[in-house]
C-alpha positions as CSV (number, residue, x, y, z in Angstrom):
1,X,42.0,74.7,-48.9
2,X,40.8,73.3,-45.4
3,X,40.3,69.5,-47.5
4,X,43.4,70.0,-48.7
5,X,45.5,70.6,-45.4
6,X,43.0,68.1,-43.5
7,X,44.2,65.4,-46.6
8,X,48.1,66.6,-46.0
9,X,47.6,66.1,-41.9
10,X,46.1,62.8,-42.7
11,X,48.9,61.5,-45.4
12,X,51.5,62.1,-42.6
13,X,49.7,60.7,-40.3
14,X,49.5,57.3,-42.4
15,X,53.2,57.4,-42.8
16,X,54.3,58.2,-39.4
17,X,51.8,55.2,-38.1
18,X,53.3,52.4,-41.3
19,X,56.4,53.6,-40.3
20,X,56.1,53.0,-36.4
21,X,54.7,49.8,-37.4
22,X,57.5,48.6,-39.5
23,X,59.8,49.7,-36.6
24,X,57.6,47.8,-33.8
25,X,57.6,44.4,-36.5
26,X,61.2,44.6,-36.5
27,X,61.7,45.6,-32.7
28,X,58.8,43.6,-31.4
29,X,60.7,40.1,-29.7
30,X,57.5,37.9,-30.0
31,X,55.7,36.6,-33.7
32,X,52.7,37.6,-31.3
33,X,53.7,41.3,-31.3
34,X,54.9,41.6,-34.3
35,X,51.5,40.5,-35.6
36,X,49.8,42.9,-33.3
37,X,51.9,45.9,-34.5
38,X,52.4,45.0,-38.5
39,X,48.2,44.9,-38.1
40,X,47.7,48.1,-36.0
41,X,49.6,49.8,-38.2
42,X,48.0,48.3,-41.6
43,X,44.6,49.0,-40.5
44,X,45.1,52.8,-39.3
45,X,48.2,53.5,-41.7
46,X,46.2,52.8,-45.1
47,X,43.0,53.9,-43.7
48,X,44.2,57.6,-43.2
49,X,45.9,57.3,-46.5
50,X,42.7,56.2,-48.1
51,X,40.6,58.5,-46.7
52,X,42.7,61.6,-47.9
53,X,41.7,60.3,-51.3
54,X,38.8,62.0,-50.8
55,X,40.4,65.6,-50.9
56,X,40.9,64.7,-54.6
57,X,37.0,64.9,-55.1
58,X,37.6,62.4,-57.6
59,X,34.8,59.8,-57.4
60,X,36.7,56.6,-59.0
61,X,39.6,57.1,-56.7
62,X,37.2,57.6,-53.5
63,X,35.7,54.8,-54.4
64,X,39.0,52.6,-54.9
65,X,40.4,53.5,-51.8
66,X,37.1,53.0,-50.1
67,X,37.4,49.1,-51.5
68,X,41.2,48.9,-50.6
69,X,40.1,50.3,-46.8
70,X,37.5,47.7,-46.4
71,X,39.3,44.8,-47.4
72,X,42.1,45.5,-45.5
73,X,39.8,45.5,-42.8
74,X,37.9,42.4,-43.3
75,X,41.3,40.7,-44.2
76,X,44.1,41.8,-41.9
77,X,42.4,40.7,-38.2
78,X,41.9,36.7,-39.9
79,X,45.1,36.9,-41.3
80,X,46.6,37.4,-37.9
81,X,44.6,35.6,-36.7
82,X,45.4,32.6,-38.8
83,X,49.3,32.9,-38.8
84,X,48.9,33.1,-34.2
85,X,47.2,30.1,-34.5
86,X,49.7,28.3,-36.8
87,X,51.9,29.8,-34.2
88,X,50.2,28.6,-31.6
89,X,49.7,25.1,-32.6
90,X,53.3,24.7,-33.4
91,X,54.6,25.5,-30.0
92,X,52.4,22.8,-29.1
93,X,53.9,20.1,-30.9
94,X,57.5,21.3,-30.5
95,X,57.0,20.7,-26.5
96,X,56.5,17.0,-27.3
């Protein structure tokens, strides 16, 4: 009962987070916030999704969402990174 409402909590959690991120990517005037706010809310939205998998007690799931939850966050701070950079270095050569 207590995993379940703590999994519930979680779940709306997730969403409320992906969904202020998807507001702060379209809101945000800057690539550089948008990046910074589409990331924030990929890491902490999908990771309190995944971990209320585990109020399933299901070990194939836990494990799945355990995968998903580390590669978003081995993935999501270089992909940022990569696409501020690409950014970056085209400001430079549009001011020539």
């Amino acid at each position: 009962m207590a995993l379940d409402l703590a999994a519930d909590a979680l779940v709306l959690l997730g969403l409320v987070v992906l969904t202020i991120g998807v507001l702060g990517l379209f809101r945000m005037p800057t690539l550089y916030l948008q990046l910074h706010a589409a990331s924030k809310a990929v890491v902490f939205g999908v990771v309190a999704l995944a971990v209320a998998c585990v109020a399933t007690r299901d070990a194939a799931i836990i494990t799945r969402a355990a995968l998903v939850s580390v590669a978003l966050l081995l993935t999501t701070p270089v992909a940022a990174h990569a696409i501020a950079r690409a950014e970056h270095l085209g400001e430079d050569e549009g001011e020539s």
